[in-house]
Phi, psi and omega in degrees: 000066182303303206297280200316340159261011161201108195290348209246317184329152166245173153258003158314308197290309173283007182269331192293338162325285233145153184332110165271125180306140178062032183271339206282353180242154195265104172102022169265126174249165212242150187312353180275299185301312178278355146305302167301301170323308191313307189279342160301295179296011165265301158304281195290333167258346193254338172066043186223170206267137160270048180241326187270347182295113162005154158282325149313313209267306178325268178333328172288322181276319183304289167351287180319308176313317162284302180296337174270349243181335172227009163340112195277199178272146178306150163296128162262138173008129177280333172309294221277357185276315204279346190270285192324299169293328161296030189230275157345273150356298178278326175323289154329318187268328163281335157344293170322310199288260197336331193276299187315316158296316174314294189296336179292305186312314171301314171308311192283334164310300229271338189276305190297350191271335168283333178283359164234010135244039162250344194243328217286131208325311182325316208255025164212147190267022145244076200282026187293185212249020167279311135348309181269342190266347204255339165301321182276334202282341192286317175310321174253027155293274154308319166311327184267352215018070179266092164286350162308298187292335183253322184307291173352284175336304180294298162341263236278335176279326150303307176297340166250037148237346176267307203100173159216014161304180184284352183282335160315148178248183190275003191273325168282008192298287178325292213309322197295311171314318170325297191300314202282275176347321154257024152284323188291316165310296159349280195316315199273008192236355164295304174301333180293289175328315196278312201289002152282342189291145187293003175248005175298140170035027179264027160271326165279322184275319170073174159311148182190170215294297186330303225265001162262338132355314220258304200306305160346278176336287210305322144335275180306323153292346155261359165304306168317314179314289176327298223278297169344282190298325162314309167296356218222296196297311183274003162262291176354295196266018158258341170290332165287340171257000173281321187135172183273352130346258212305354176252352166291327192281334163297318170295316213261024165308307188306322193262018176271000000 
């Protein structure tokens, strides 16, 4: 309380004092200045002279008086920054996943249209019924969109359409080697897959606490999933039997 003990003082006087808080930022006032505020709102709202107020009662307002007033902006939380970036985070990682599904889906597209003018019954005059099978198995291949089962697929139909006699040349050598070589990748990235999956070696391994844990969540978040649409889907057809008013206000519930 510089001012209030020395009523004649400036703020030339307090620097010579000491240091003013927050003076090192452009628009910061210094406890002098906010003591001259202090004591102007003491006049005029309180209508009383703060030369006479007790030394407690100055200080406790004057407190008070800073803190309601010169407050900065809250910090935010460390929970919600750490909230934020695990937010972020999952963002990311499904972004990856989605680019990866594209590329998988595109891959798989791009294998079933050469395997189905290398098998498909129209386009070949040997209809044998090895032929036919290997015409079906490429169909649930694609269907299940397995690629790893289509790379495979190509392989064995180039080495039995190239042949490995002495009449090969090397580009078809390079090609067929080309195929197996991204069977095996298929393959080995499949395998990769399946050993994260919760059902990998669990004949052997049996059930244990994480994996009734993770199935718990994962039950209940689709349950949550669910139940929203289920709630959304049944105002949506109650709004439809009220008329079309009453289903504007319903949609437009949904975007709020």
């Amino acid at each position: 309380m510089f001012r209030r003990e020395n009523p004649t003082a400036g703020p030339d006087d307090e620097d010579a004092a000491g240091p003013r808080e927050g003076n090192s930022e452009a628009g910061k006032l210094s406890d002098f200045e906010k003591e001259t505020l202090f004591q102007e709102w003491v006049k005029r709202s309180l209508g009383t002279n703060p030369d006479k107020m007790d030394d407690e009662a100055y200080l406790t307002t004057f407190e008070a008086f800073k803190s309601h007033m010169f407050r900065g902006a809250p910090e935010e939380p460390r929970a919600r920054n750490v909230q934020r970036r695990t937010a972020q985070k999952r963002i990311e990682i499904e972004e990856e996943e989605e680019e990866a599904e594209e590329a998988r889906d595109a891959r798989v597209k791009a294998l079933y249209r050469i395997l189905v003018r290398r098998l498909h019954p129209d386009l070949r005059d040997d209809a044998s019924v090895g032929v036919s099978a290997l015409w079906h198995e490429v169909q649930e291949a694609y269907a299940a969109g397995d690629v790893a089962h289509l790379e495979i697929l190509l392989a064995l139909i180039d080495i039995e359409s190239n042949g490995t006699g002495a009449q090969t040349s090397v580009s078809q050598m390079r090609a067929t080697l080309a195929e197996l070589e991204r069977a095996t990748r298929a393959l080995e990235k499949s395998l990769l897959e399946a050993e994260g999956e919760d059902a990998w070696d669990f004949a052997q391994s049996g059930p244990n606490g994480d994996l009734r844990l993770r199935v718990e969540r994962q039950l209940k978040s689709d349950l949550a999933q669910r139940s929203l649409r289920l709630d959304v889907l049944t105002k949506t057809i109650a709004g439809w039997k009220q008329g079309p008013i009453a289903n504007r206000k319903v949609m437009t519930s949904r975007f709020r």
